[in-house]
C-alpha positions as CSV (number, residue, x, y, z in Angstrom):
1,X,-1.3,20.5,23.8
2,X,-2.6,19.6,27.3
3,X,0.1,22.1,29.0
4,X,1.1,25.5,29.7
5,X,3.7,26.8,26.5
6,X,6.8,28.2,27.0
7,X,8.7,31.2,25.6
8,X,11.9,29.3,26.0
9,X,10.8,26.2,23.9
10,X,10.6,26.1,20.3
11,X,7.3,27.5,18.6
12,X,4.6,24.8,18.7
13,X,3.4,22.9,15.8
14,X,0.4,20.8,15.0
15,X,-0.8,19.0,11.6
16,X,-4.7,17.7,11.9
17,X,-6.8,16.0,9.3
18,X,-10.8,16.4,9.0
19,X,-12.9,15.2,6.7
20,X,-15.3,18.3,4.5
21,X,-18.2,18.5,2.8
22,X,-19.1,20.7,0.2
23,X,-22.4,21.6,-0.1
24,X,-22.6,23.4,-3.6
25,X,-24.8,21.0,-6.6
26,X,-22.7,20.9,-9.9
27,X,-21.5,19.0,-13.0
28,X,-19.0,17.6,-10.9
29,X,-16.1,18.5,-13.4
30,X,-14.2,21.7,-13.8
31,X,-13.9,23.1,-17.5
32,X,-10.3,22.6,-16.6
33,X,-10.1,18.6,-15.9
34,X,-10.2,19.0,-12.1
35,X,-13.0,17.2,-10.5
36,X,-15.3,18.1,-7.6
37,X,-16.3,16.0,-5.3
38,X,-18.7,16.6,-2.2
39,X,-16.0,14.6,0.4
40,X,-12.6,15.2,1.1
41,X,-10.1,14.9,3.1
42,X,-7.5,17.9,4.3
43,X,-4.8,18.7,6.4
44,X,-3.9,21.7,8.0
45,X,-1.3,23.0,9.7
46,X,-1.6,25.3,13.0
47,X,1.4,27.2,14.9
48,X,1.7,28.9,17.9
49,X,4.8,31.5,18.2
50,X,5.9,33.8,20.9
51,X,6.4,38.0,20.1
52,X,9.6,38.7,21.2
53,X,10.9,40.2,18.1
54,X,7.9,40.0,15.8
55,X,9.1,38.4,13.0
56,X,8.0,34.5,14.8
57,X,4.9,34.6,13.3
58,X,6.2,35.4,9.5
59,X,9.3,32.9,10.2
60,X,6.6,30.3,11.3
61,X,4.4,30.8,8.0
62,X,7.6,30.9,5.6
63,X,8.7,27.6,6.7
64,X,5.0,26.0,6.5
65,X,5.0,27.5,3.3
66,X,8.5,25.6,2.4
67,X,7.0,22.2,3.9
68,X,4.0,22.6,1.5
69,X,5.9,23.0,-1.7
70,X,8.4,20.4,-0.6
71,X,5.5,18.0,-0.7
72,X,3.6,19.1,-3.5
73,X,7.0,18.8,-5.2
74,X,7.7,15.4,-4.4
75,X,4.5,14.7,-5.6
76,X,4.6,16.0,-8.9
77,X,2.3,18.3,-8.4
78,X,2.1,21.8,-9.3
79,X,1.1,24.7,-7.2
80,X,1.0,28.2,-7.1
């Protein structure tokens, strides 16, 4: 962010990408057809909100919720 936020301006919103590791030793396939590998990549999305009324922070997860099944949805993907 690199400055001071402000009440008056809209809640902040940030969307990173790291690179995990998973340490656990398996097959490398689910029973299910997914498969497991020890690298990947995610992205994950942080907000900050204000608690003026107390509903910011829920208001803020609903509509990270809705930009997550608007992409998994375009994708093709299903979720849950």
């Amino acid at each position: 962010f690199g400055a001071p936020l402000s009440r008056a301006s809209p809640p902040a919103r940030v969307a990173c990408s790291s690179t995990c590791y998973r340490t656990e030793t398996d097959t490398g396939q689910e029973p299910w057809g997914l498969y497991r590998v020890h690298q990947f990549t995610k992205v994950e999305m942080f907000g900050v909100t204000a608690a003026e009324r107390g509903t910011e922070s829920d208001e803020l997860l609903g509509e990270f919720l809705g930009l997550q099944k608007e992409i998994f949805s375009e994708l093709g993907l299903h979720y849950r």
